[in-house]
C-alpha positions as CSV (number, residue, x, y, z in Angstrom):
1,X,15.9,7.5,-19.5
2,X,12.4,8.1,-18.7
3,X,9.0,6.9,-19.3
4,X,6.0,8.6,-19.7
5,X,2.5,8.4,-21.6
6,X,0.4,11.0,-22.6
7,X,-2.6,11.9,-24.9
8,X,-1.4,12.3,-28.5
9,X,-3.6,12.3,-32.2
10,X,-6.3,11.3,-29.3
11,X,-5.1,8.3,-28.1
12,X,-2.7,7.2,-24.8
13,X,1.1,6.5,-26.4
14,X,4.7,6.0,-24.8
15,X,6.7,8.8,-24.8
16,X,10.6,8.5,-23.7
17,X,12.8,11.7,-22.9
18,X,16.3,12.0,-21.3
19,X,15.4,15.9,-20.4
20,X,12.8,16.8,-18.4
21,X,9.9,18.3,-20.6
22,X,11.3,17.1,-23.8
23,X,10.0,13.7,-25.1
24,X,9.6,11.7,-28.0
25,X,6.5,10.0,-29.4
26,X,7.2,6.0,-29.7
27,X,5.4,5.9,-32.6
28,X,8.3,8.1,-34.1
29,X,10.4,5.5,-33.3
30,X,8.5,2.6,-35.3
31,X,7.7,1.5,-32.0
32,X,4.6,0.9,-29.9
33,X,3.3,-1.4,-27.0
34,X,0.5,-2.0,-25.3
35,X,1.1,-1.9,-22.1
36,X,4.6,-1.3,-19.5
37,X,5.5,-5.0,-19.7
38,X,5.5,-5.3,-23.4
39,X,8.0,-1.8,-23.1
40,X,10.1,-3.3,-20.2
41,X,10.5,-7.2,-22.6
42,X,11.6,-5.0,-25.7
43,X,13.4,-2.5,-24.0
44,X,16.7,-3.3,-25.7
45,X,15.3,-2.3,-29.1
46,X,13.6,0.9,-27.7
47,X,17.1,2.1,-26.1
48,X,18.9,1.3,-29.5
49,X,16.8,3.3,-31.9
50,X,16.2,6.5,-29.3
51,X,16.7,9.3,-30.0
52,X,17.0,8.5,-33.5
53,X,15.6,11.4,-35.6
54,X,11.9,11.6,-34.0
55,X,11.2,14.8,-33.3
56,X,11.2,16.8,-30.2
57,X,7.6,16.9,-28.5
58,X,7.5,19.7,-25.6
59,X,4.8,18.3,-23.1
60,X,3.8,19.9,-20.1
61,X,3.9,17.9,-16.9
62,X,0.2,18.1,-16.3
63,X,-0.5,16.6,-19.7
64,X,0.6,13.2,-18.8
65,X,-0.8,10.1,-17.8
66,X,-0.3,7.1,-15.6
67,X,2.7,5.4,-17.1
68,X,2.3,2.0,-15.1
69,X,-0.4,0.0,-18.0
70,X,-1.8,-3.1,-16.6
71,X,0.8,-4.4,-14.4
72,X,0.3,-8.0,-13.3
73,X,0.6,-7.5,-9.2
74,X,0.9,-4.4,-7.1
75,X,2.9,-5.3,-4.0
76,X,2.9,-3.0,-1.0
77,X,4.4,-2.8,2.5
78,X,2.9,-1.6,5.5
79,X,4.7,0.1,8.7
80,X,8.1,0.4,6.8
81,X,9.2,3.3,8.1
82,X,9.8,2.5,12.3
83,X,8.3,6.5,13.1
84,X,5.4,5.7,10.7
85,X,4.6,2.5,13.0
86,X,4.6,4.7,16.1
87,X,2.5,7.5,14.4
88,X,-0.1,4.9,14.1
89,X,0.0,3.0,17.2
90,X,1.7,0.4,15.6
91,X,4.9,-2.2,16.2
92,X,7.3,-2.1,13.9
93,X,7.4,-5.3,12.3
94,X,10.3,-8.1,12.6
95,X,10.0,-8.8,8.6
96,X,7.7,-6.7,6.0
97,X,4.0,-6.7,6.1
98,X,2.8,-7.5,2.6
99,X,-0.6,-6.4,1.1
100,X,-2.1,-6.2,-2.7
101,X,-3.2,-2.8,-4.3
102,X,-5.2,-4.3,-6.7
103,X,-4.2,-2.7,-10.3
104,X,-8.0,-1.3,-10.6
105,X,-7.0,1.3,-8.4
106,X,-3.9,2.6,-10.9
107,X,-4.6,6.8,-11.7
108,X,-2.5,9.3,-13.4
109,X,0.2,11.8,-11.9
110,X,-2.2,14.6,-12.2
111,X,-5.2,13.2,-12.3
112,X,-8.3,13.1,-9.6
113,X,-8.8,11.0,-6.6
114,X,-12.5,9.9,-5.9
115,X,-13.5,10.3,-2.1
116,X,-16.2,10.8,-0.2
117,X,-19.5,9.3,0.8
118,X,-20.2,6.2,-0.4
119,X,-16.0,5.6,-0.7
120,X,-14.6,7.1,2.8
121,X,-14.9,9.3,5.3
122,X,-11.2,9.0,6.1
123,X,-8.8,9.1,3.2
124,X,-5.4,9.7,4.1
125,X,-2.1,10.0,2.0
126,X,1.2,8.2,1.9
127,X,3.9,9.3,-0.3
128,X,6.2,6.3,-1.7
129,X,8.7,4.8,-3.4
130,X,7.7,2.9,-6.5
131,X,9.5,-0.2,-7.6
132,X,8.9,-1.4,-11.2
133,X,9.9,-4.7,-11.8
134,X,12.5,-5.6,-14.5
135,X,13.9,-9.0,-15.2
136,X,11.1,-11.4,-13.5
137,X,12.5,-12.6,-9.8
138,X,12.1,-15.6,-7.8
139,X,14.0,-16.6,-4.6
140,X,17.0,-14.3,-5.5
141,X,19.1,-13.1,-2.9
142,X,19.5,-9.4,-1.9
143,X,22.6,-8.9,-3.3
144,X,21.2,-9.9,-6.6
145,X,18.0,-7.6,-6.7
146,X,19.2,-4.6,-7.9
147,X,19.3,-6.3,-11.2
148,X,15.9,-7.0,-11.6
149,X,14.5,-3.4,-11.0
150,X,13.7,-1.5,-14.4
151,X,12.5,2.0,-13.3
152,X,11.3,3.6,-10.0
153,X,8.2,6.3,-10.1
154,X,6.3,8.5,-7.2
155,X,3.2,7.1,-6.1
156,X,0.9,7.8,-3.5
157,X,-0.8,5.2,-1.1
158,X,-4.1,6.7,-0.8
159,X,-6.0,5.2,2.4
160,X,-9.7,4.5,3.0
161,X,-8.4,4.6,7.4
162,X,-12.4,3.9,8.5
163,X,-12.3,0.6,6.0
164,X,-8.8,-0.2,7.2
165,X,-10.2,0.1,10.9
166,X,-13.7,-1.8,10.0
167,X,-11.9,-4.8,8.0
168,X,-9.4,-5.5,10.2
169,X,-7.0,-5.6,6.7
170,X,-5.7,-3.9,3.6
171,X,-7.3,-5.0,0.5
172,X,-10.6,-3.1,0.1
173,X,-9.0,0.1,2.0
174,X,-6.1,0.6,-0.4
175,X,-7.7,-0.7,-3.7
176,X,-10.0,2.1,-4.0
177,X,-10.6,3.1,-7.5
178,X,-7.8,6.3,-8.2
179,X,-5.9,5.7,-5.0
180,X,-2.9,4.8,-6.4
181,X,-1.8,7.8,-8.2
182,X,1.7,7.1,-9.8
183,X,4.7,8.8,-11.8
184,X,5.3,11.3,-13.3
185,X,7.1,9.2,-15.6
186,X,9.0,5.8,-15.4
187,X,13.4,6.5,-14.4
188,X,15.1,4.0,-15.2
189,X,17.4,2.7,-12.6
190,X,20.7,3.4,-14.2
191,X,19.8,6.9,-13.0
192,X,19.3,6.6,-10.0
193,X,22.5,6.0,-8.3
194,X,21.2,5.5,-4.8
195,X,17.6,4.3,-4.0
196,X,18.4,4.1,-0.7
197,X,18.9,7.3,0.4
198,X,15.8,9.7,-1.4
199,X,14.2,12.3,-0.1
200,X,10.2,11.5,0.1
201,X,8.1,14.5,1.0
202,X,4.3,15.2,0.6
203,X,2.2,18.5,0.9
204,X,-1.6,19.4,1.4
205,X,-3.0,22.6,0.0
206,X,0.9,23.4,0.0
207,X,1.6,22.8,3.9
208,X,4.5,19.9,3.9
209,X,3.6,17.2,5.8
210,X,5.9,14.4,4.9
211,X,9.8,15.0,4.8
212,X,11.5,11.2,5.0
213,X,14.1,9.7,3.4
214,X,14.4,6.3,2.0
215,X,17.4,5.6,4.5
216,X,14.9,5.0,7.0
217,X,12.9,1.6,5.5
218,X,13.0,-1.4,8.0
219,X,13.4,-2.8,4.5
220,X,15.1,-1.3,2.3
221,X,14.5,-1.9,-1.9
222,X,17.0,-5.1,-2.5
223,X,15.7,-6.3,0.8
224,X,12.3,-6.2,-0.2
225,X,12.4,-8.0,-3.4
226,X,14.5,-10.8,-2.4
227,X,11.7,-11.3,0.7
228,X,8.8,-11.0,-1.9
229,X,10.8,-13.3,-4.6
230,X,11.0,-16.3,-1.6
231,X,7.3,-17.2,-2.4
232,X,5.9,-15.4,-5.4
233,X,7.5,-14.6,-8.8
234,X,8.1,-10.7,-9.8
235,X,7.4,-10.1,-13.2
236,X,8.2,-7.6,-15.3
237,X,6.1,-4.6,-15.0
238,X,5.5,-5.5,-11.4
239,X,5.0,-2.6,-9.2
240,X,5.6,-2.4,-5.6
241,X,5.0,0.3,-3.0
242,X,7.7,0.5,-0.5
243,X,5.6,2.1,2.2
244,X,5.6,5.9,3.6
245,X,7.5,7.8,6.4
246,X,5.7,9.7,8.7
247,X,3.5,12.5,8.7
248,X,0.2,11.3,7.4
249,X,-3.2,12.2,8.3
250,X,-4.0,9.7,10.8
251,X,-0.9,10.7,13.2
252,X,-2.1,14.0,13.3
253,X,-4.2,14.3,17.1
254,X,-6.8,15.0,16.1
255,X,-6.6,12.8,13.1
256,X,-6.6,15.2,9.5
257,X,-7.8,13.4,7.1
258,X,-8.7,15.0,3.2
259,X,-11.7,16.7,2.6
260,X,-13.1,17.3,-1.4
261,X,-10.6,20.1,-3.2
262,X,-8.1,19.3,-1.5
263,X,-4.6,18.7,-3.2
264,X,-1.6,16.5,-2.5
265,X,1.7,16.6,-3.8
266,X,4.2,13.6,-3.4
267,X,7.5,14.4,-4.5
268,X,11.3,12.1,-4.7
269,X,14.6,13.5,-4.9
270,X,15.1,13.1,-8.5
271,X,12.1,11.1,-9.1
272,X,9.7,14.4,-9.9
273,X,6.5,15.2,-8.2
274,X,3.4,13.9,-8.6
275,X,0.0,16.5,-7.8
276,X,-3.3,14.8,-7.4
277,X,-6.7,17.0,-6.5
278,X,-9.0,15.1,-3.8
279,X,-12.8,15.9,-5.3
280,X,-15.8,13.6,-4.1
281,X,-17.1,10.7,-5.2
């Protein structure tokens, strides 16, 4: 199944399809829920009653919206990807590298990214895996993780570099307001037969930049929740980024970072594509 929200009678709803381009309204289902946690706890009842008789909603892709709604934690991992860590002048690490995107910086699929003068001079892109967080976790082992993943989306890691350089850490670089694009919609993880082996590309202004595959993680998905579920709890509607091959801006020499107009597309083998414009702040 998949997930989505877009504008409809003029206000944000759940829409759920199992087709792409053809969705149904929530509301047609006698359902609705405030945010992707509320969905993910009731999603029994939601699966029972769909399709039901709601009718059939053709929605263009570019009419939707960001289908992650006030998530309690995003979780992301830097240098997962061993060429990535090289691209940047980095070591791999020996176990992941944890930051927080802070969920201010959640925008749609299609939707514009703010940068810029006063935000950055240097804002790069990182096309990712998205984890969203089922059953809640805490110190499960790997072989039990799979279980507590509900859906995975596209998102993009978008990266303030000259605040990552000037800080010395994550937080403030990443947490940007609109730099964490994600979607298009939620697929739920009984579709997706093998997470670890995706396809994760990215293009600017159409040139493609990115072309990894999930096979490639230090870390791959199970390993990474069981490591995050050792000290804090995953809970549903949880997101968390599980970091970018190579191929962004900053291993370019010199450096190409995104100027205003441009536009970025992150895409996932089976996952859809998500198109975001770059304008300035």
């Amino acid at each position: 199944m998949r997930i989505a929200r877009t504008m409809l009678a003029g206000r944000p709803e759940f829409i759920v399809g199992d087709k792409p381009g053809t969705w149904a309204a929530l509301s047609a289902l006698n359902l609705a829920y405030p945010d992707t946690r509320s969905l993910i706890e009731d999603f029994d009842r939601l699966r029972s009653r769909f399709p039901g008789k709601a009718p059939t909603l053709d929605i263009a892709d570019e009419e939707l919206l960001n289908p992650v709604v006030r998530p309690g934690k995003i979780l992301a991992v830097g240098l997962n990807y061993a060429s990535h860590a090289k691209e940047t002048g980095a070591t791999p690490p020996e176990k992941p590298l944890i930051f927080a995107k802070y969920p201010s910086s959640l925008n749609g699929p299609f939707a514009d990214v703010m940068i810029g003068p006063p935000v950055t001079e240097q804002a790069d892109y990182e096309s990712e895996l998205a984890v969203i967080i089922g059953n809640p976790a805490k110190r499960i082992r790997r072989e039990e993780a799979g279980s507590h993943v509900f859906a995975y989306a596209v998102a993009n890691d978008v990266s303030a570099r000259d605040a990552q350089k000037s800080d010395g850490q994550f937080s403030r670089s990443k947490s940007a307001d609109t730099f964490c694009p994600i979607g298009p919609w939620l697929t739920t993880a009984e579709e997706v037969t093998n997470p670890y082996d995706l396809e994760v590309t990215s293009r600017v202004n159409g040139e493609l930049r990115q072309n990894g595959s999930t096979a490639d993680m230090l870390f791959d998905v199970s390993e990474l929740i069981s490591y995050l579920s050792t000290t804090i709890t995953l809970e549903a509607g949880d997101v968390i980024l599980t970091g970018t091959p190579p191929g962004v801006g900053l291993g370019f020499t010199p450096p190409r970072f995104l100027q205003p107009s441009d536009v970025v597309e992150c895409a996932i083998t089976g996952l859809g594509t998500i198109r975001n414009r770059f304008v300035a702040a």
